[in-house]
N, C-alpha and C positions, 0 to 999 in steps of 0.2 A: 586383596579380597579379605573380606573380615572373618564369610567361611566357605571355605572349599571341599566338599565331599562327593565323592565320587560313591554312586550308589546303583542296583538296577532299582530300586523300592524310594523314587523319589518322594513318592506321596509321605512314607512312611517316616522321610527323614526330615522333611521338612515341619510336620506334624511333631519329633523329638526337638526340634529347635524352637518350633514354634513354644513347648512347656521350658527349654532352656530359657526362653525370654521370658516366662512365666505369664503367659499367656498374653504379654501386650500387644502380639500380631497374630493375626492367623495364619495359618500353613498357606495358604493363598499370598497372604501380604510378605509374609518369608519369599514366594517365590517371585514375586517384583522387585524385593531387593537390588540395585546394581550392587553391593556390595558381596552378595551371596549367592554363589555356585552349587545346585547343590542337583547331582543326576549322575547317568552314565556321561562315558567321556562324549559320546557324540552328541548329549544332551547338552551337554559344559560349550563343546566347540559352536554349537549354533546359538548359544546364549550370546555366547563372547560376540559372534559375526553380528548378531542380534541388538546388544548393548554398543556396540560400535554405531553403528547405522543410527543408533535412535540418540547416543550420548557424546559421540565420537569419541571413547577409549580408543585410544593407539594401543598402550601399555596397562598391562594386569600385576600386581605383585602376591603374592601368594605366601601364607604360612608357612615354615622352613617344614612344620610336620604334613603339607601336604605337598610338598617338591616330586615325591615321588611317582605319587598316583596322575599329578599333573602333568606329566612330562606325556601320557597318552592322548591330553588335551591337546597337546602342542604337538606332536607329529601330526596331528588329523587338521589342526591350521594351517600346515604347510604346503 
């Protein structure tokens, strides 16, 4: 994943990534991304069930800085 955040204020974070791009996408086109995660875990977990079905990911890889938050993504997969 290019970016993984765990948030309850998805709106809000995707709208901070949306100006990190400097505005090339909208917070909307942020959340189409397959490469970017960005919500609570159980927002993350039905993305992921989500982008399977439509892309067929088996396998996700994830920033080493977000290994930690992720791992509540991955109990609620299993």
């Amino acid at each position: 994943m290019l970016r993984t955040q765990v948030t309850d204020d998805r709106a809000a974070a995707r709208e901070d990534y949306s100006r990190f791009l400097r505005g090339t996408l909208s917070p909307e086109q942020v959340g189409e991304l397959p490469a970017v995660l960005i919500g609570s875990p159980e927002q993350l977990a039905d993305q992921l069930i989500a982008r399977r079905a439509r892309f067929g990911f088996d396998y996700v890889t994830v920033q080493e800085s977000a290994l930690d938050t992720f791992a509540k993504v991955i109990a609620l997969l299993r």
